[in-house]
C-alpha positions in Angstrom: 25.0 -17.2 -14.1 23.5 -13.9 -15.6 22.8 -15.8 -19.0 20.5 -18.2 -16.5 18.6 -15.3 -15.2 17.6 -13.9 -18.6 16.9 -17.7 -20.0 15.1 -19.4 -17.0 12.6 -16.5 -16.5 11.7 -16.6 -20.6 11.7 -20.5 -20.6 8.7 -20.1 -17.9 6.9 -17.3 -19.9 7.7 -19.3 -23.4 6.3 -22.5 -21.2 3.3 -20.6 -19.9 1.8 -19.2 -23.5 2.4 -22.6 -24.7 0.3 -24.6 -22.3 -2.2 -21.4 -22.7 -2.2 -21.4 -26.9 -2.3 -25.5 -26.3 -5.6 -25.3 -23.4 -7.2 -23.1 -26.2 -6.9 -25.3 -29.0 -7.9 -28.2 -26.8 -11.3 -27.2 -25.4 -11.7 -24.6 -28.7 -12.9 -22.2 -26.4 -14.6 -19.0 -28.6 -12.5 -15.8 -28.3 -15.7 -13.8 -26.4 -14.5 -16.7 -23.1 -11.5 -17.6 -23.2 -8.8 -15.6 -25.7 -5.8 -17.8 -26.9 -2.2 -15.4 -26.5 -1.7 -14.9 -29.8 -5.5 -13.1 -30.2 -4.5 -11.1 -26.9 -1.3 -10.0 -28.5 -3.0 -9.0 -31.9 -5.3 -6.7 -29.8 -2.4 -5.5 -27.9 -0.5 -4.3 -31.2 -3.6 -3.1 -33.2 -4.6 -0.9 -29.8 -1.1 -0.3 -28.8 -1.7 3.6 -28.6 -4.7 3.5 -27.1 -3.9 1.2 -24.7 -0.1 2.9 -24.2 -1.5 6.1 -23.4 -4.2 4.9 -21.1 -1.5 2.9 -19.4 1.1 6.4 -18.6 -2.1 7.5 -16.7 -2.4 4.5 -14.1 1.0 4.6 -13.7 1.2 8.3 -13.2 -1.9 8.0 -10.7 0.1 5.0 -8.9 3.1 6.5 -9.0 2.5 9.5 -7.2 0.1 7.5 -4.6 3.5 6.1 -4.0 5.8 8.5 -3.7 3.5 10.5 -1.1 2.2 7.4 0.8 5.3 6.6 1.5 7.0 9.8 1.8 4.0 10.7 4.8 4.5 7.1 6.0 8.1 7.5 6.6 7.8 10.8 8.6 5.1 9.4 10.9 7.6 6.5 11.5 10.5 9.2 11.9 8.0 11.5 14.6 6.4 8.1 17.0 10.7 7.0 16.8 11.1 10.9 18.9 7.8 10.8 20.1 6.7 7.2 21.5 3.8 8.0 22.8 1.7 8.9 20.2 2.7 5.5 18.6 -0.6 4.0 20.7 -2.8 6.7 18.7 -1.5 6.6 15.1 -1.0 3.1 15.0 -4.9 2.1 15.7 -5.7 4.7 12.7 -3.0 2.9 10.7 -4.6 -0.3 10.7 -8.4 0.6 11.1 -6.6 2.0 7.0 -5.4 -1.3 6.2 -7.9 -3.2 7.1 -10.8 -1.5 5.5 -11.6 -2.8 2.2 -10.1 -0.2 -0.3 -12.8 -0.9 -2.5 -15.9 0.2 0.0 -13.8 3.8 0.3 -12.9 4.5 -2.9 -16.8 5.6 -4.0 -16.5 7.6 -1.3 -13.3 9.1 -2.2 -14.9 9.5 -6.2 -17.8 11.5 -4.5 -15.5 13.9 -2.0 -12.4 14.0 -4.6 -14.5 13.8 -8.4 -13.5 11.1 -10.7 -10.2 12.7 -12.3 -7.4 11.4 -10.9 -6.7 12.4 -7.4 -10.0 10.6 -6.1 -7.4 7.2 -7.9 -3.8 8.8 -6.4 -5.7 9.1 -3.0 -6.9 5.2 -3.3 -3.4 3.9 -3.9 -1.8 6.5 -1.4 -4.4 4.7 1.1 -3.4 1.2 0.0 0.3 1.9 0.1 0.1 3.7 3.6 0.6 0.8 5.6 3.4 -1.4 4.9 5.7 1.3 4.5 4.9 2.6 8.1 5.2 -0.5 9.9 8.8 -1.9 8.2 9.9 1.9 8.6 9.2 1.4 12.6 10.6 -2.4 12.6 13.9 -1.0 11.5 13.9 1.8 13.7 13.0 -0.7 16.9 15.8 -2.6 15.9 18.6 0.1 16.0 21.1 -1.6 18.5 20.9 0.4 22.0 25.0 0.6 22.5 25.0 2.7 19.0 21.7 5.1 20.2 24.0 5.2 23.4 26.9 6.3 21.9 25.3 9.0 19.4 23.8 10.4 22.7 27.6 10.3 24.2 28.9 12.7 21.6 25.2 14.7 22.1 24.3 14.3 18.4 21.6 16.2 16.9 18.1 14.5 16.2 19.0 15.5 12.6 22.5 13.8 13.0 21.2 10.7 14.4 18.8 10.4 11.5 21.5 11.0 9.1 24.1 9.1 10.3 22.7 6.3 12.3 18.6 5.7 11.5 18.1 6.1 7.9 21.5 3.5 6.5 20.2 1.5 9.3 16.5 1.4 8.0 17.5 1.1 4.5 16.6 -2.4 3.9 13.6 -2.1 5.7 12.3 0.9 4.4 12.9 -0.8 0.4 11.2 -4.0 1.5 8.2 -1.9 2.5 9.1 -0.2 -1.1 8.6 -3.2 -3.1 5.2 -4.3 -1.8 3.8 -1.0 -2.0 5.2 -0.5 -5.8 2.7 -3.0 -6.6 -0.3 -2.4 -4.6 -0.3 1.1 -6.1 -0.8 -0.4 -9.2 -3.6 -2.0 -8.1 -5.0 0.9 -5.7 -5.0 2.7 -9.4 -6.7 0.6 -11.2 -9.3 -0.1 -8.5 -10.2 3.8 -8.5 -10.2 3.8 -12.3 -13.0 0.6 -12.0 -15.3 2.9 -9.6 -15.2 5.8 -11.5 -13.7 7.0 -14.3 -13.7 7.6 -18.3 -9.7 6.7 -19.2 -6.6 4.6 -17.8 -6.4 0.8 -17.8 -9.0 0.4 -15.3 -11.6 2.2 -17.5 -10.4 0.1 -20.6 -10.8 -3.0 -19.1 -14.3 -2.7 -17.3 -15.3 -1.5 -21.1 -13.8 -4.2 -22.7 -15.5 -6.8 -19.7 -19.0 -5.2 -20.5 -18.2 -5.2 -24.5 -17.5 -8.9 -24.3 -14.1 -8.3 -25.6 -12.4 -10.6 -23.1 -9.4 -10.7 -25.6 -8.9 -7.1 -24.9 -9.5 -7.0 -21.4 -6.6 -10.2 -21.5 -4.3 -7.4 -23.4 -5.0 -4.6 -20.3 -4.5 -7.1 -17.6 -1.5 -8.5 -19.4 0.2 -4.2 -19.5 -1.2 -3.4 -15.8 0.9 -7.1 -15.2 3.9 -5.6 -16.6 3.7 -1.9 -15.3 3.4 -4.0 -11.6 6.1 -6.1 -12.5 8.5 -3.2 -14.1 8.2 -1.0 -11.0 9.0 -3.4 -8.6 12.4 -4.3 -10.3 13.0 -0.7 -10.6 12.8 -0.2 -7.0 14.6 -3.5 -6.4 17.6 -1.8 -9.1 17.8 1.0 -6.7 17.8 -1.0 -3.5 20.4 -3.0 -4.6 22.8 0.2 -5.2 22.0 2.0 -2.2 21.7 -0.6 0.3 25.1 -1.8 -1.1 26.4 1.8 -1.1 25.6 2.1 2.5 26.9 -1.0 3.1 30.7 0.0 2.0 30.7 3.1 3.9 29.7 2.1 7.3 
């Protein structure tokens, strides 16, 4: 069974560069439109360092629009769960967030925040904002009442019921939300990096798209791909060992 989850997945990708290398020699498209794989991965190793270290600074500007986004997202969820009141003011803010292109802010956010890299952490903090706070609140709304009853029995602390009761119970929530933000901040970064900037993959492949090196924008595409990819199935390694942690001791 694992030997079929390491196979499969590199049967499809073995599957997909061969009808790709096979559309190229069909319609012998030039290299400037349509780059077959095996151009895109000589680019990729004769640019590997330039492209490597461009690539640690999308994912470092992701990365910590992720952790924060999600880390404020999660206390807003924790504070309407003791406050419900104020759920009918953040929640309006929440969405007016998500539904706002990111793309029309983030010139804005160059001009208030410069175009180094917290104008890009901020764009993919504002991208990632939403989906954590809504699955964080789904979970809490569907604590059952007979256990909320009984940790107010035994007069539990707001700090206890967190502990104990809300945060193993959110847990699968809170890394669904997790996994859809691990990628959008990928993308939050690398939209910020096309507005404005002078390094990361973004930067590299707006150069390469107005150089008419398509091959090498095909070989930054192809790394953002697997930095997107990569951080999802990290988060997914840890869900899988907390959420099954948490499991075995309640």
């Amino acid at each position: 069974m694992k030997i079929n989850k390491v196979i499969i997945p590199l049967a499809e990708l073995l599957l997909f560069f061969t009808v790709w290398q096979g559309a190229v020699l069909i319609t012998r498209a030039p290299d400037y439109l349509f780059p077959s794989p095996l151009k895109v991965f000589s680019i990729l190793i004769s640019n590997s360092r330039l492209i490597l270290s461009n690539a640690l600074l999308t994912f470092g500007e992701a990365f910590t629009g992720f952790i924060l986004a999600n880390f404020i997202s999660v206390l807003i969820a924790f504070f309407i769960a003791f406050n419900g009141k104020i759920e009918n003011i953040v929640m309006p803010v929440a969405i007016a967030i998500k539904t706002i292109p990111v793309i029309a802010l983030t010139p804005l956010l160059i001009l208030w925040f410069g175009s180094g890299s917290s104008s890009k952490i901020i764009t993919a903090m504002l991208i990632c904002f939403f989906p954590a706070l809504v699955n964080v609140l789904r979970g809490i709304k569907s604590l059952e009442a007979n256990l909320l009853a009984l940790f107010k029995v035994y007069e539990a602390s707001k700090m206890q019921l967190v502990k104990m009761l809300i945060f193993p119970s959110i847990l699968p929530y809170l890394f669904s939300a997790l996994k859809v933000s691990s990628s959008l901040a990928v993308v939050g970064a690398l939209v910020g990096e096309f507005i404005g900037a002078n390094k990361g993959l973004g930067f590299l492949i707006i150069s390469g798209y107005y150089n008419m090196n398509t091959a090498f924008v095909f070989a930054a595409i192809s790394v953002s791909s697997i930095m997107g990819i990569s951080f999802y199935y990290l988060i997914h390694f840890f869900e899988k060992k907390l959420v099954l942690k948490s499991e075995l001791i309640s």
